[in-house]
C-alpha positions as CSV (number, residue, x, y, z in Angstrom):
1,X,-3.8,14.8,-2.1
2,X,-3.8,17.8,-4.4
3,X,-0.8,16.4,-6.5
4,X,-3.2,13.6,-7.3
5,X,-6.4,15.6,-8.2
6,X,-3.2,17.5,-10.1
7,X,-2.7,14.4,-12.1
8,X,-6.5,13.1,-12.3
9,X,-7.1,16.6,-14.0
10,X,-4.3,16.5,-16.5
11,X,-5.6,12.7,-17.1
12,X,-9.4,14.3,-17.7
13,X,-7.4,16.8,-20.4
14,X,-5.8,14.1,-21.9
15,X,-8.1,10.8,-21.8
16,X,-9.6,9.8,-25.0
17,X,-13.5,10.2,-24.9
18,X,-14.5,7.5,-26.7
19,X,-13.0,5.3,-23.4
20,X,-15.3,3.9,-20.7
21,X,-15.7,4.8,-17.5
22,X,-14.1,1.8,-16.3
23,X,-11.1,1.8,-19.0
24,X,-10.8,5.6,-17.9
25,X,-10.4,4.1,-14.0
26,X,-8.3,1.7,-14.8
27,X,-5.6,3.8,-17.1
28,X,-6.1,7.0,-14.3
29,X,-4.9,4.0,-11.3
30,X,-1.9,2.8,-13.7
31,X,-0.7,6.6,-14.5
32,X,-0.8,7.7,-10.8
33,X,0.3,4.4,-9.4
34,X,3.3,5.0,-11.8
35,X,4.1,9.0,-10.8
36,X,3.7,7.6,-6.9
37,X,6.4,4.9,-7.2
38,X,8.5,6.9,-9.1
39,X,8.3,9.7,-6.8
40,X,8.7,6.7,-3.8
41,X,11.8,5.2,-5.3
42,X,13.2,8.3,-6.2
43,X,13.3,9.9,-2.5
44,X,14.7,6.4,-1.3
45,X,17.8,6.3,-3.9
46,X,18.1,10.2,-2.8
47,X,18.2,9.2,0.5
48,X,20.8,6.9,0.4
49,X,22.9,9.2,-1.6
50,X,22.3,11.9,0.7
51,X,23.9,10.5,3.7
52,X,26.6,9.0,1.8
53,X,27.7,12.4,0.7
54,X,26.4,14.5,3.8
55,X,27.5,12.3,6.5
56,X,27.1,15.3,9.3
57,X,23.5,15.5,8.5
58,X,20.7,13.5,10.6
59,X,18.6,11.3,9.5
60,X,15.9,13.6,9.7
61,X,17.3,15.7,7.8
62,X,18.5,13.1,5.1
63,X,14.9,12.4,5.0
64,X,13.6,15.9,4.6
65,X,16.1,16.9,2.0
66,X,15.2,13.9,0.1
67,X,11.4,13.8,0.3
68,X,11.8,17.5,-1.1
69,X,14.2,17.0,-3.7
70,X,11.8,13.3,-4.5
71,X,9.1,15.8,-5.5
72,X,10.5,16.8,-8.7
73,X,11.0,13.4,-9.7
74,X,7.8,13.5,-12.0
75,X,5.3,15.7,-13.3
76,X,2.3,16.6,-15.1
77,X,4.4,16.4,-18.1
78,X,5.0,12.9,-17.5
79,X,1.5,12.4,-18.2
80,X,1.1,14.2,-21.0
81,X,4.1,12.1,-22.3
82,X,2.1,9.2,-21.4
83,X,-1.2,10.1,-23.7
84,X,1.7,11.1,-26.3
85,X,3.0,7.5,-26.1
86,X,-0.3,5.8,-25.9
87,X,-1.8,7.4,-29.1
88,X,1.2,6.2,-31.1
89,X,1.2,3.0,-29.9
90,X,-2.7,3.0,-30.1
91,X,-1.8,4.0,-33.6
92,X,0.3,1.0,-34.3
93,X,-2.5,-1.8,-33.1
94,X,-4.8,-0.6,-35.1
95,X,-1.9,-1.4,-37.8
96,X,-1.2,-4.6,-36.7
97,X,-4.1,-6.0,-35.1
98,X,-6.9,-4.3,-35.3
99,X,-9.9,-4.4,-32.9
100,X,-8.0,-6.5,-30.7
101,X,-9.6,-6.3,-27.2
102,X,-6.6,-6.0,-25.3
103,X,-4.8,-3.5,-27.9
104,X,-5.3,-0.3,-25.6
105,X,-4.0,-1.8,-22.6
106,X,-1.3,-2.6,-24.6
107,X,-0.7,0.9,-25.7
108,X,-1.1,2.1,-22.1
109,X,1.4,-0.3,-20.4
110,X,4.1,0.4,-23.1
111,X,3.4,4.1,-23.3
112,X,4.1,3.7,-18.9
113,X,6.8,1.7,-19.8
114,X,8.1,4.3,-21.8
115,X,8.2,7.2,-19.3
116,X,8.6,5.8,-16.5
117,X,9.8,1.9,-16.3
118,X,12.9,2.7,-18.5
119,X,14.2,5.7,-16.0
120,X,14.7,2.9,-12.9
121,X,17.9,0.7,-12.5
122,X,17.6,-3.3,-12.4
123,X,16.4,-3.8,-8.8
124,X,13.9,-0.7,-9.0
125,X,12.3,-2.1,-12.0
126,X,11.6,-5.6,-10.4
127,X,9.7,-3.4,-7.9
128,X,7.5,-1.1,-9.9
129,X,6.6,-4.7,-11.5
130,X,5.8,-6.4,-8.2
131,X,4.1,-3.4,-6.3
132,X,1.8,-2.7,-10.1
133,X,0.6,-6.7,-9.5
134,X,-0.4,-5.5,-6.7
135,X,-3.0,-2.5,-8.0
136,X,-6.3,-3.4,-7.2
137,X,-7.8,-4.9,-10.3
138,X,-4.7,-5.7,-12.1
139,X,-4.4,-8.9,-10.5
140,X,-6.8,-10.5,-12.2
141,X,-5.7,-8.6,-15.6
142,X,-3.5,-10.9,-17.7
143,X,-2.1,-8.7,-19.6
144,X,0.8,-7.5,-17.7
145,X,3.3,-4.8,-18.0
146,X,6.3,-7.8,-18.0
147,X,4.0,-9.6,-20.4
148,X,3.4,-6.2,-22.8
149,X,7.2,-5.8,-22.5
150,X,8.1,-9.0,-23.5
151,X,5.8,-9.7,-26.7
152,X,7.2,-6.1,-28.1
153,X,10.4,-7.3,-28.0
Protein backbone atom coordinates (compact mmCIF):
# COMPACT_ATOMS: atom_id res chain seq x y z
CA UNK A 1 0.00 0.00 0.00
CA UNK A 2 2.62 2.70 0.62
CA UNK A 3 4.56 1.78 -2.68
CA UNK A 4 1.41 2.95 -4.32
CA UNK A 5 0.65 6.19 -2.41
CA UNK A 6 4.75 6.21 -3.35
CA UNK A 7 3.82 6.21 -6.96
CA UNK A 8 0.36 8.31 -6.72
CA UNK A 9 2.74 11.10 -5.17
CA UNK A 10 5.41 11.09 -7.75
CA UNK A 11 2.35 10.98 -10.38
CA UNK A 12 0.81 14.36 -8.37
CA UNK A 13 4.71 15.90 -8.95
CA UNK A 14 4.63 14.99 -12.28
CA UNK A 15 0.90 15.28 -13.85
CA UNK A 16 0.23 18.06 -16.04
CA UNK A 17 -2.27 20.52 -14.45
CA UNK A 18 -3.99 21.55 -17.14
CA UNK A 19 -5.43 17.53 -17.05
CA UNK A 20 -8.85 16.64 -15.57
CA UNK A 21 -9.58 14.93 -12.86
CA UNK A 22 -10.71 12.07 -14.78
CA UNK A 23 -7.75 12.09 -17.46
CA UNK A 24 -5.50 12.37 -14.16
CA UNK A 25 -7.49 8.95 -12.90
CA UNK A 26 -7.17 7.31 -15.74
CA UNK A 27 -3.19 7.97 -16.61
CA UNK A 28 -2.57 7.41 -12.42
CA UNK A 29 -4.50 3.56 -12.99
CA UNK A 30 -2.39 3.00 -16.44
CA UNK A 31 1.19 4.07 -14.59
CA UNK A 32 0.48 1.88 -11.48
CA UNK A 33 -1.21 -0.87 -13.29
CA UNK A 34 2.04 -0.88 -15.33
CA UNK A 35 4.82 -0.75 -12.17
CA UNK A 36 2.38 -3.66 -10.57
CA UNK A 37 2.76 -6.09 -13.57
CA UNK A 38 6.09 -5.36 -13.98
CA UNK A 39 6.88 -5.96 -10.53
CA UNK A 40 4.34 -9.31 -10.82
CA UNK A 41 6.07 -10.67 -13.92
CA UNK A 42 9.32 -9.94 -12.72
CA UNK A 43 9.17 -12.02 -9.36
CA UNK A 44 7.63 -14.96 -11.47
CA UNK A 45 10.58 -15.08 -14.16
CA UNK A 46 12.90 -14.72 -10.83
CA UNK A 47 11.19 -17.44 -9.53
CA UNK A 48 11.64 -19.74 -12.10
CA UNK A 49 15.23 -18.88 -12.38
CA UNK A 50 15.78 -19.20 -8.82
CA UNK A 51 15.04 -22.85 -8.43
CA UNK A 52 16.59 -23.67 -11.63
CA UNK A 53 19.94 -22.44 -10.24
CA UNK A 54 19.25 -23.10 -6.36
CA UNK A 55 17.74 -26.37 -6.63
CA UNK A 56 18.46 -27.13 -2.56
CA UNK A 57 16.27 -24.22 -1.71
CA UNK A 58 12.38 -24.66 -0.91
CA UNK A 59 9.92 -23.32 -2.47
CA UNK A 60 9.36 -20.97 0.13
CA UNK A 61 12.28 -19.78 -0.03
CA UNK A 62 12.33 -19.49 -3.98
CA UNK A 63 9.42 -17.51 -3.33
CA UNK A 64 10.79 -15.23 -0.73
CA UNK A 65 14.02 -14.57 -2.48
CA UNK A 66 12.13 -13.71 -5.51
CA UNK A 67 9.36 -11.52 -4.21
CA UNK A 68 12.40 -9.54 -2.58
CA UNK A 69 14.64 -9.29 -5.34
CA UNK A 70 10.85 -8.50 -7.67
CA UNK A 71 10.90 -5.24 -5.66
CA UNK A 72 13.58 -3.55 -7.43
CA UNK A 73 12.06 -4.35 -10.61
CA UNK A 74 10.65 -0.66 -10.97
CA UNK A 75 10.73 2.50 -9.39
CA UNK A 76 9.72 6.00 -8.89
CA UNK A 77 12.09 6.66 -11.63
CA UNK A 78 10.16 4.73 -13.94
CA UNK A 79 7.57 7.25 -13.62
CA UNK A 80 9.37 10.06 -13.94
CA UNK A 81 10.57 8.40 -17.29
CA UNK A 82 7.08 8.04 -18.09
CA UNK A 83 6.00 11.98 -17.81
CA UNK A 84 9.52 12.34 -19.65
CA UNK A 85 8.17 10.22 -22.53
CA UNK A 86 4.66 11.54 -22.47
CA UNK A 87 5.68 15.27 -22.94
CA UNK A 88 7.74 14.38 -25.99
CA UNK A 89 5.25 12.49 -27.49
CA UNK A 90 2.58 15.01 -26.33
CA UNK A 91 5.03 17.29 -28.13
CA UNK A 92 4.89 15.39 -31.35
CA UNK A 93 0.73 15.37 -31.68
CA UNK A 94 0.50 18.65 -31.30
CA UNK A 95 2.93 18.50 -34.59
CA UNK A 96 1.11 16.16 -36.28
CA UNK A 97 -2.37 16.34 -35.35
CA UNK A 98 -3.22 18.84 -33.36
CA UNK A 99 -6.17 19.00 -30.91
CA UNK A 100 -6.84 15.57 -31.69
CA UNK A 101 -9.04 14.13 -28.80
CA UNK A 102 -7.32 11.05 -28.40
CA UNK A 103 -3.59 12.61 -28.81
CA UNK A 104 -2.80 12.39 -24.90
CA UNK A 105 -3.81 8.95 -24.52
CA UNK A 106 -1.67 8.41 -27.24
CA UNK A 107 1.28 10.04 -25.66
CA UNK A 108 0.57 8.12 -22.46
CA UNK A 109 0.27 4.51 -23.85
CA UNK A 110 3.47 4.95 -25.98
CA UNK A 111 5.33 6.82 -23.28
CA UNK A 112 4.20 3.20 -21.00
CA UNK A 113 5.18 1.42 -23.84
CA UNK A 114 8.35 2.88 -23.76
CA UNK A 115 9.45 2.04 -20.14
CA UNK A 116 7.89 -0.69 -19.49
CA UNK A 117 6.29 -2.88 -22.45
CA UNK A 118 9.62 -2.91 -24.37
CA UNK A 119 11.65 -4.52 -21.03
CA UNK A 120 9.19 -7.97 -21.24
CA UNK A 121 9.96 -10.99 -23.64
CA UNK A 122 7.18 -12.20 -26.28
CA UNK A 123 4.90 -14.23 -23.94
CA UNK A 124 5.09 -11.42 -21.07
CA UNK A 125 4.09 -8.79 -23.46
CA UNK A 126 0.88 -10.63 -24.61
CA UNK A 127 0.08 -10.52 -20.92
CA UNK A 128 0.62 -6.93 -19.83
CA UNK A 129 -1.75 -6.44 -23.09
CA UNK A 130 -4.39 -8.86 -21.93
CA UNK A 131 -4.37 -8.08 -18.07
CA UNK A 132 -4.34 -3.73 -19.25
CA UNK A 133 -7.85 -4.83 -21.20
CA UNK A 134 -8.79 -5.75 -18.32
CA UNK A 135 -8.33 -2.19 -16.19
CA UNK A 136 -11.47 -0.97 -15.18
CA UNK A 137 -12.40 1.63 -17.75
CA UNK A 138 -10.16 0.72 -20.49
CA UNK A 139 -12.45 -1.67 -21.76
CA UNK A 140 -14.63 0.47 -23.21
CA UNK A 141 -11.56 2.78 -24.34
CA UNK A 142 -10.71 2.17 -28.03
CA UNK A 143 -7.72 3.29 -28.16
CA UNK A 144 -5.50 0.55 -27.01
CA UNK A 145 -1.98 0.13 -26.10
CA UNK A 146 -1.72 -2.73 -29.24
CA UNK A 147 -3.72 -0.20 -31.28
CA UNK A 148 -1.25 2.97 -30.19
CA UNK A 149 1.56 0.54 -30.97
CA UNK A 150 0.63 -0.45 -34.15
CA UNK A 151 -0.48 3.05 -35.91
CA UNK A 152 3.32 4.38 -34.76
CA UNK A 153 4.77 1.89 -36.51
Amino acid sequence: VSRRLEQEAAFEQQADGALGEHERAAMARVICFSQEALRDFSEEHLRARIAAACPSLSATEVAAEAAERAKTAVSLRDVQRVFVFLRFFSACAELVCPRQASARRRALLLAVACVYYVRLDKTFRARFLKRMRELPGEQLEPLTLKVALGEAM
